[in-house]
Structures are given as structure tokens and as C-alpha cells.
C-alpha positions as CSV (number, residue, x, y, z in Angstrom):
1,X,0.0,0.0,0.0
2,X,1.7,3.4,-1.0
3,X,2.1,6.6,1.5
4,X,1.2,9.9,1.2
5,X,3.9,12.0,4.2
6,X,4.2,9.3,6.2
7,X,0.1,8.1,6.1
8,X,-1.0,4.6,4.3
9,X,-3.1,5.8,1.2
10,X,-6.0,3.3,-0.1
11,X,-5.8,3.2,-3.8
12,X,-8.2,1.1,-5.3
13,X,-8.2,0.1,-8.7
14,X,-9.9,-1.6,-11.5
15,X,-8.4,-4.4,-12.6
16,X,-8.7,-7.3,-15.8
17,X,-7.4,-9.4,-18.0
18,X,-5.5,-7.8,-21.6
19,X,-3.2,-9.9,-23.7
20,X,-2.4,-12.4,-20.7
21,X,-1.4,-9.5,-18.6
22,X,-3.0,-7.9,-15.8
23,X,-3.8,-3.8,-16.2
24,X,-5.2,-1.4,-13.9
25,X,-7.8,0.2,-15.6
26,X,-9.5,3.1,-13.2
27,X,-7.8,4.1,-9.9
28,X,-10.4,5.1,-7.2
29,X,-8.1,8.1,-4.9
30,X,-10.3,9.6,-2.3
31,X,-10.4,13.1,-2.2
32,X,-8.5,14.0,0.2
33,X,-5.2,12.0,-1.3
34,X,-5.7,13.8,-4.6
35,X,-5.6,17.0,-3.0
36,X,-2.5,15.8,-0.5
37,X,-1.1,15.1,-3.9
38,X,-1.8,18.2,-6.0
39,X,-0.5,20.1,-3.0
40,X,2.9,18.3,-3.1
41,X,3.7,19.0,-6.6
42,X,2.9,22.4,-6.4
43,X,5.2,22.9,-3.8
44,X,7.6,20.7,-5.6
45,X,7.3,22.7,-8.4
46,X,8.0,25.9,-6.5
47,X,10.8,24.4,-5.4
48,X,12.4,23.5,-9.0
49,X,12.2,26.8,-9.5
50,X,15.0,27.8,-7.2
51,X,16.7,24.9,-8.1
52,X,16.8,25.2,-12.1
53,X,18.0,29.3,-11.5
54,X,20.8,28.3,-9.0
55,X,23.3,26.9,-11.4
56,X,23.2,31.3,-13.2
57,X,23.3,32.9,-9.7
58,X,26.5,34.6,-8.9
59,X,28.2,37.1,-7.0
60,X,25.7,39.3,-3.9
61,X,22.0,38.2,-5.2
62,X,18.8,40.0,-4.3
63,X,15.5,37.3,-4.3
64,X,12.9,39.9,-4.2
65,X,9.9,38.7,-2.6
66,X,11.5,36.1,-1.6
67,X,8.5,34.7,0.7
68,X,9.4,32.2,3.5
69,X,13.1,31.7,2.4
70,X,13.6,28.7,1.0
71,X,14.5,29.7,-2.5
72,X,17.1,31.9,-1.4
73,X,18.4,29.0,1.0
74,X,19.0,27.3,-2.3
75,X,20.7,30.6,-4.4
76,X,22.8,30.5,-1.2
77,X,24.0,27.4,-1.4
78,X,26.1,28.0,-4.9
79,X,29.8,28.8,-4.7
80,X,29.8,31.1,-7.0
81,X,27.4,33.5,-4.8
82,X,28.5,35.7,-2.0
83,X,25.8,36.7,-0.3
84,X,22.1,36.6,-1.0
85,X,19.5,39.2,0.1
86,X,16.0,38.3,0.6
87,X,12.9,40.2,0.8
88,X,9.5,40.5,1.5
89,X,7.2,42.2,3.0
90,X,5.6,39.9,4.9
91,X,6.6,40.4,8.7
92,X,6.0,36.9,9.5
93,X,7.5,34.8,6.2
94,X,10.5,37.2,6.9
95,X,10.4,35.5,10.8
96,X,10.2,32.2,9.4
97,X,13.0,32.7,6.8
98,X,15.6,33.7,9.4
99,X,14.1,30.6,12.1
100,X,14.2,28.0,9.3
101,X,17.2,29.1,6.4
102,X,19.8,30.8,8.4
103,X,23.1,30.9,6.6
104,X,26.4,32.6,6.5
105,X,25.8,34.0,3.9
106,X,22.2,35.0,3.9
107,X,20.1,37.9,4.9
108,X,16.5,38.3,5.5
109,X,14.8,41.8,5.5
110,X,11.1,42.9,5.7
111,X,10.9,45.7,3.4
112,X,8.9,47.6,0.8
113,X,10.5,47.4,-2.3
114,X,9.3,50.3,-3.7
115,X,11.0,52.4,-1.0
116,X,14.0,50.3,0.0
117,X,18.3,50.8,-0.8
118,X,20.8,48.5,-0.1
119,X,23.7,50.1,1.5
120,X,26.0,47.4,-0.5
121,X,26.2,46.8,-4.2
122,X,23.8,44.1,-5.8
123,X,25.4,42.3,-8.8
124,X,21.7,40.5,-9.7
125,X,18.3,40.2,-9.3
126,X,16.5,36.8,-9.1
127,X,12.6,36.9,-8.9
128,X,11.0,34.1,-9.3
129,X,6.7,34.1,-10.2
130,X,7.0,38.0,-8.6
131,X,6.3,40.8,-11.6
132,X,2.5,38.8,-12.2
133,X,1.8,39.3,-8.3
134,X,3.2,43.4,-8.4
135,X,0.1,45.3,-9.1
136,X,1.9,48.6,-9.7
137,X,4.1,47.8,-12.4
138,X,6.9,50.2,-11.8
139,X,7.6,49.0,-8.4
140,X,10.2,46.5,-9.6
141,X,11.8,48.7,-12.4
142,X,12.3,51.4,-10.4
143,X,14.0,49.0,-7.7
144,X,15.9,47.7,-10.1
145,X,17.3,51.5,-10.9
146,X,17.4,52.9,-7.8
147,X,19.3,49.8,-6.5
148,X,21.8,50.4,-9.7
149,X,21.3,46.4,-10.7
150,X,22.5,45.3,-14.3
151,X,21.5,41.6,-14.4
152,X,17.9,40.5,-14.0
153,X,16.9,36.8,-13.4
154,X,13.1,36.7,-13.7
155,X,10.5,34.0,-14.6
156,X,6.4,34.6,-14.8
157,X,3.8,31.7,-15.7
158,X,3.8,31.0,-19.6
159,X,0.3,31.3,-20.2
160,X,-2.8,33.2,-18.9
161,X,-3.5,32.8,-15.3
162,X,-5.5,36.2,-13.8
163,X,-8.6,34.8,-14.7
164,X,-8.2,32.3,-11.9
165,X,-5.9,33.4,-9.3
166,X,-7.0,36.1,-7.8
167,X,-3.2,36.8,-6.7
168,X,-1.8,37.4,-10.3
169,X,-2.7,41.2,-11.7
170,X,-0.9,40.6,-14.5
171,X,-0.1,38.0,-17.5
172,X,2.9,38.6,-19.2
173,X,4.7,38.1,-22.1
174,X,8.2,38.0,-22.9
175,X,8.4,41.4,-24.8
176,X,5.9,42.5,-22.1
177,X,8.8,41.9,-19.8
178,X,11.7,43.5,-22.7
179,X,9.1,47.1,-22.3
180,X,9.0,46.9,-18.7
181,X,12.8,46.9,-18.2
182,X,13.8,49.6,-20.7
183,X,17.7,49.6,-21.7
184,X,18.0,46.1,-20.4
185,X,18.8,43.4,-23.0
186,X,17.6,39.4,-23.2
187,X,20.2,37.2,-23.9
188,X,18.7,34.0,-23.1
189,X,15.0,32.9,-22.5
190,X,13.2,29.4,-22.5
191,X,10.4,28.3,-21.4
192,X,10.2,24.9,-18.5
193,X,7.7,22.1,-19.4
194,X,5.4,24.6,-20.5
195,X,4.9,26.3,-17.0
196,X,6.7,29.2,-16.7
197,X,9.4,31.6,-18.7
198,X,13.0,32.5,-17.8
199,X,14.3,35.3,-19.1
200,X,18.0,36.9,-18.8
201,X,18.5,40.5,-18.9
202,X,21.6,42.9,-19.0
203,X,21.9,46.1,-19.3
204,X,24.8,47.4,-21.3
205,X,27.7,48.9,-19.6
């Protein structure tokens, strides 16, 4: 019998008789295991994220909106990065980030990003699923100037997704992204199993 975080889960299944070998045709999962489930890829998904933009992180990072922490646990955890800052503005997911990801090389701050400055120079940004969430879309240009950053990691859901989460203000595109970053340039985008963009900006010295 197979486990859903540490709890037996009954899976029943329809089975018969094809070619001399025995298929399942239906699986009967009880509601509460499918939703177990769904939950569980979504946060493994959230997850990947921080995992696939690792391996491009360098130097001091920013993750803005970086939520409860665990992404920039992972940006941390590259040799090739310094430091990375994390914010949010969320009192309490800034409490759990320093409780639960506390690093050398990490620092948490609650802040609002359309009014903070870092004291120390930021050599990129990495933003992961943040400019759909930012109603006002000049916060994060206008961070991204006054802080003085020249290389942008950002990634936003691939396909329309305002219409049913209520969180998301904004679908975007990547030339959508291209005219909210003027004088920044792409040099690499792609899109992950047809979930959500990456793209790589610069602006020219």
C-alpha cells in the first residue's frame, strides 16, 4: 500500500485481463489523497524553480519577494554566490525565513520594495513568479534602478492565469517583460515544461 507524508493511502483500482497480462484500468483516490497530492507537486514545483536558477546565480544576489526563504536558501548554497538578500514584505514569512534558512551568507529583511536601498552593491536580481503578483508595475523597475542592478533573473507563468488566481494582476509576455525593463537586453529565454518563462536581462555597460 503506498504513503502519502508518512500516512497509508488506499488506492483502489480496477483491474482485468488484456493480452495475458493484468492492467489497472480506473484508480479510485479519495479526495483527500488527490488534493495531499496536488499540493505536493505544487510545492515541488515551487521548489524546482529555485533549483533550475541556481546553477546562473552569482556574485551578492537579491531574491525579491523572496517569501518564507527557501528559495534563497538554495541561491545561497552556490559557490559562486557571496551573499544573497532576501525580501518581502511579509513580517511573518521574513520571521520564518531567518528561524528556518539561516546561513552565513544569507540575509532576510522585511521591506517595501518600492522604497528600500541596499547600502552594499547588488550584482543581480532573481525573482521568481514575482512581476504577475506586483500590481503597480513600476515597483520593480524602479527598484531595479534605484538599487543600480544590471542583471535580471526573472521567470512569470507561460500562459494566462489572472482569470483564476486572484493573486496574479498581470499576465505577461516576454516582450511585455523586454518594455517593462527599458535599456536592459535578453540574452537568453526558455520556457520549462510549458509552465513558466525564464528570461535573462543585462543592461549594457
Amino acid at each position: 500500500m503506498p504513503f502519502l507524508n508518512g500516512q497509508r493511502v488506499s488506492i483502489m483500482t480496477d483491474s482485468g485481463q488484456k493480452d495475458g497480462k493484468l492492467v489497472d484500468e480506473r484508480i479510485y483516490l479519495d479526495k483527500q489523497s488527490l488534493l495531499e497530492i496536488e499540493q505536493r507537486i505544487r510545492i515541488e514545483r515551487h521548489v524546482e524553480r529555485y533549483a533550475l536558477l541556481r546553477q546562473f546565480a552569482k556574485g551578492v544576489v537579491c531574491d525579491a519577494a523572496c517569501g518564507c526563504g527557501y528559495g534563497s536558501y538554495l541561491l545561497a548554497t552556490n559557490p559562486d554566490v557571496s551573499k544573497v538578500i532576501g525580501l518581502d514584505c511579509s513580517s511573518e514569512a521574513i520571521a520564518f525565513a531567518r528561524k528556518e534558512y539561516h546561513h552565513d551568507n544569507l540575509a532576510f529583511h522585511e521591506v517595501d520594495l518600492s522604497q528600500w536601498k541596499s547600502t552594499e552593491r547588488i550584482d543581480m536580481l532573481i525573482s521568481a513568479e514575482t512581476i504577475e503578483h506586483v500590481e503597480d508595475r513600476t515597483i520593480l523597475p524602479e527598484f531595479v534602478n534605484r538599487n543600480s542592478i544590471n542583471h535580471l533573473i526573472l521567470t512569470y507563468p507561460s500562459k494566462k492565469t489572472s482569470h483564476y488566481n486572484s493573486f496574479h494582476h498581470h499576465n505577461y509576455k516576454k516582450q511585455d517583460v523586454l518594455d517593462l525593463f527599458e535599456g536592459f537586453t535578453c540574452y537568453r529565454h526558455f520556457n520549462w515544461q510549458w509552465e513558466f518563462d525564464v528570461v535573462f536581462l543585462l543592461r549594457p555597460a
